[in-house]
N, C-alpha and C positions, 0 to 999 in steps of 0.2 A: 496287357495292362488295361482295366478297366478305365469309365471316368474318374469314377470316384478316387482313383489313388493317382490320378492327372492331375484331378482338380481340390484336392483336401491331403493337407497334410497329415500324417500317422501320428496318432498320441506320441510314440516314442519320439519322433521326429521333435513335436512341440517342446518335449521335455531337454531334449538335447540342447535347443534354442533357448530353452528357458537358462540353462546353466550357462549356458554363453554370454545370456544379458548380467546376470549374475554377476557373472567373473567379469567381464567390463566394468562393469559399477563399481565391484569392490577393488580391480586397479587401479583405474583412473581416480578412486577418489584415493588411494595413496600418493598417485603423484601431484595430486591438484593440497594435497597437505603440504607433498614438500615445496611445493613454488610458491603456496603461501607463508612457510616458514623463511624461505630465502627474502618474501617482501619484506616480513617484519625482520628481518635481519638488516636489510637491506636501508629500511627508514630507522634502526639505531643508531646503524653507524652513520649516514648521513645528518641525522640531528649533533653529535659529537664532532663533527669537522667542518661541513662547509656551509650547511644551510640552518637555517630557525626551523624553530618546532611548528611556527605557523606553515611555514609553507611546507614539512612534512605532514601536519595535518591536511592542507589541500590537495598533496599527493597521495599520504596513502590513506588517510581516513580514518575509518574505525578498522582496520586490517588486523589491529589485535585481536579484536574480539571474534570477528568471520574466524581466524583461525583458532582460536579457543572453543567455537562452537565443531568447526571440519574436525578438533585431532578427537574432541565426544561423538562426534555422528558416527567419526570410522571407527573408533575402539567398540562403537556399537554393531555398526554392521558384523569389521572380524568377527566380533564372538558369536553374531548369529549364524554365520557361516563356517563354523571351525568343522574340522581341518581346511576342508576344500569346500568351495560352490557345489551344490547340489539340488537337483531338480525340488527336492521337498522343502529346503530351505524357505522362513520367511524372513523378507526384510521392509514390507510394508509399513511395520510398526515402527521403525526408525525415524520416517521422514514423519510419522504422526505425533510421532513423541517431543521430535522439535519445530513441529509446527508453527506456534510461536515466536522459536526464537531467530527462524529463518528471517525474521521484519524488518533485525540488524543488517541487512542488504539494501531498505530502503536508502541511509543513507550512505553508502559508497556508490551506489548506480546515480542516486541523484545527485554527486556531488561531481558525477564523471565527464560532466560537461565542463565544468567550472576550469576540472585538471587538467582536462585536456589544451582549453585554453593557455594554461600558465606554461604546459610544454611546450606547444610552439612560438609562444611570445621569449621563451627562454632560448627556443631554437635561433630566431629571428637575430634574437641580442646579444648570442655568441655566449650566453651563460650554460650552454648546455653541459659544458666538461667540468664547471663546479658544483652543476648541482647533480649529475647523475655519475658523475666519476669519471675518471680518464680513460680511457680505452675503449673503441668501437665497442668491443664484445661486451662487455661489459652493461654499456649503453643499448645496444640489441637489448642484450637478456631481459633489462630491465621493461624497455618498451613493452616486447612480448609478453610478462609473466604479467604484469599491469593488467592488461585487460584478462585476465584469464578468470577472477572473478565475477564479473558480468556475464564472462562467455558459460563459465562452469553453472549457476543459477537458471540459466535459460536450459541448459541440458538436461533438467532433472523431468521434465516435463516429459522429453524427448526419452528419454532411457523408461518413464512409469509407462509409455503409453507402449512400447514395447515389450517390454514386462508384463504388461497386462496382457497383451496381443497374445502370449507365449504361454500364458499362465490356464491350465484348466479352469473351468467355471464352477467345480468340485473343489478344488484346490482350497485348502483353509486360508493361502495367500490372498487370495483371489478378491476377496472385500476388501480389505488392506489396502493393496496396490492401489483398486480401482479410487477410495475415498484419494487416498495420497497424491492418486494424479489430478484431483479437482483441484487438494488444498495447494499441490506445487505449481497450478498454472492460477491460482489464485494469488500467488506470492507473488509472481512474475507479473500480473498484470499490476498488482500495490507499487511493487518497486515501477512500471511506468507512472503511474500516477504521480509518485512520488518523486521521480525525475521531472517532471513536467511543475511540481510544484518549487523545488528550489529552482527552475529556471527562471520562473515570476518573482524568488526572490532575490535574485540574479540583478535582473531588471530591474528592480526600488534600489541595490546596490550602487548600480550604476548610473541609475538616475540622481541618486542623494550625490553622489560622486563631483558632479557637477553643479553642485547647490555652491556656493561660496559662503562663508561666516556661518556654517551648519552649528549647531551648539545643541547640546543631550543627547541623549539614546540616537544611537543607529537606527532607524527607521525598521528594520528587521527584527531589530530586538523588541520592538511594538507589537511587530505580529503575530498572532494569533495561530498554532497550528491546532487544527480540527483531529479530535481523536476521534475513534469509533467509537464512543461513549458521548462523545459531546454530539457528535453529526447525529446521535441515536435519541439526543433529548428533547422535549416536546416544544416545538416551535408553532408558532401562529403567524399566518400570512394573510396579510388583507390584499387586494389586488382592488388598484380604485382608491379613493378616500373617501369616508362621510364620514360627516362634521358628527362627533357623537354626542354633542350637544340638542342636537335636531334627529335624535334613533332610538327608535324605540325596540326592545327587541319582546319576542311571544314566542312562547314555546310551542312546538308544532306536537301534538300526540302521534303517537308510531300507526304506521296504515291512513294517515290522512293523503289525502288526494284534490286537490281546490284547486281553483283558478290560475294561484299565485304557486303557484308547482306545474302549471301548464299539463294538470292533471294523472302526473306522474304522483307512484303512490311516495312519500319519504318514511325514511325511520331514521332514527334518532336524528332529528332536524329543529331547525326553530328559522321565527321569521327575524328578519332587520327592517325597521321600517324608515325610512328617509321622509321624515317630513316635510319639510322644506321642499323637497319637487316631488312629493305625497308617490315615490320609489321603492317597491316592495322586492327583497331578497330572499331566496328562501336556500338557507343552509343546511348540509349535513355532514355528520362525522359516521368514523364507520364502528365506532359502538359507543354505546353509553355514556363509558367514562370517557371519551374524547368529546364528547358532546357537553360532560360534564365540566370539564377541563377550559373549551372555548365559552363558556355562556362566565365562567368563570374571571376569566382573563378576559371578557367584555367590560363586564360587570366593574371589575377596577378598573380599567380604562376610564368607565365613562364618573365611577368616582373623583377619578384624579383629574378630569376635564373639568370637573365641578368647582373642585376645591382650588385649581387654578384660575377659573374664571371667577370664583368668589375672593380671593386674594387680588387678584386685579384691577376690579372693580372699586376695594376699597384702596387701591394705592394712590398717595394723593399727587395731584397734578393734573 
């Protein structure tokens, strides 16, 4: 036996491997459909007997929808793999296809703190047999299949990078896979974010909680959640204050190089001059129009400075 067949595995060998990831993937996500279908079975009939719809919502969450998306993602894989798993099979395009709609995981991961709470305070207070049913097994089953959506999401990451491990670098799979494992360790890292963000609204929860004679909106219902749309829209940060009453600002021409640049060359920049402690700034954007945009959004600022200090000044008193 030489190195090389020591130390490198055989094409054939790869491909064998590859069908194995395969056929993993497309069983477990059969059985991870039916533990989903038994939750939503599970939070029906509990909303009809013993518990409110609120606190099935705090249990299981959006779990209708996770499983309306699992029983499209599998009906997809099947058909990409009919009859059987095989080395040539692709199933890259599945997880790109629902890219998107994997986002609905933000909020059951981020609501997993909340439930987990409401289970042991239920444990604590002996309400455990009314709200998850009578019988140990039962109560198991339910514990364990709970988390199996959080656990199943983290997996996918762990099954692409295997898959791709397995996968020729010829293989027309082989792009697929690789994007898919970016976008599923990109899902996984949102869904943290996105646990870390209802924890904070967690915390105004229960701080309002403790407010006495509270009267309007929930404090929550105030808040503001940042889409990737709004975090992407043009924002201006001053760091400092000057008084824009006492600023003057001068446009810098591109390739200049002075003093008040500590002789660094700028482009698309301009100066701020602070009068009043005679304080030169000197700004840049990283192109044109963002340079266009801040002298812009200066520029009404220091109108609206104006018009409030000439409104002011004539209010009588």
């Amino acid at each position: 036996m030489n190195l090389l067949t020591m130390t490198e595995e055989s094409p054939e060998k790869q491909l064998r491997l590859r069908v194995c990831v395969l056929s993993e993937l497309l069983h477990t996500e059969r059985d991870y459909v039916q533990t989903l279908e038994f939750l939503s079975q599970y939070a029906a009939t509990r909303i009809d007997k013993n518990i409110t719809e609120e606190t099935v919502k705090v249990l299981f969450c959006n779990i209708e929808e996770i499983l309306a998306l699992h029983r499209d993602f599998l009906s997809m894989v099947e058909g990409l793999m009919l009859p059987e798993p095989n080395a040539m099979h692709e199933v890259g395009r599945c997880f790109l296809h629902f890219r998107s709609v994997f986002q609905i995981y933000d909020e059951y991961c981020g609501n997993h703190e909340k439930a987990q709470r409401f289970c042991w305070n239920s444990i604590r207070s002996g309400a455990t047999a009314c709200c998850w049913g009578a019988g140990r097994t039962r109560r198991f089953l339910w514990r364990v299949t709970w988390w199996r959506p959080i656990q199943r999401i983290c997996k996918y990451p762990l099954l692409l990078r295997e898959l791709l491990k397995r996968t020729p670098k010829k293989h027309s799979d082989f792009p697929p896979v690789q994007e898919s494992l970016q976008v599923m360790k990109a899902v996984c890292s949102n869904i943290n974010e996105a646990k870390r963000q209802m924890e904070k609204m967690e915390i105004l929860e229960e701080w309002q909680s403790h407010i006495e004679g509270w009267e309007g909106s929930n404090i929550t219902d105030t808040c503001l959640k940042n889409s990737k749309t709004a975090l992407e829209a043009p924002r201006f940060l001053f760091r400092g204050r000057i008084n824009t009453e006492v600023m003057e600002v001068e446009n810098v021409d591109d390739g200049t190089a002075d003093y008040h640049s500590s002789g660094n060359i700028v482009n698309n920049g301009w100066k701020i001059h602070n009068t009043a402690k005679n304080k030169w700034f000197v700004c840049m954007a990283k192109s044109p129009e963002e340079k266009q945009e801040w002298l812009e959004a200066v520029m009404k600022e220091r109108s609206a400075a104006r018009v409030f200090g000439w409104a002011w000044s004539r209010t009588p008193g």
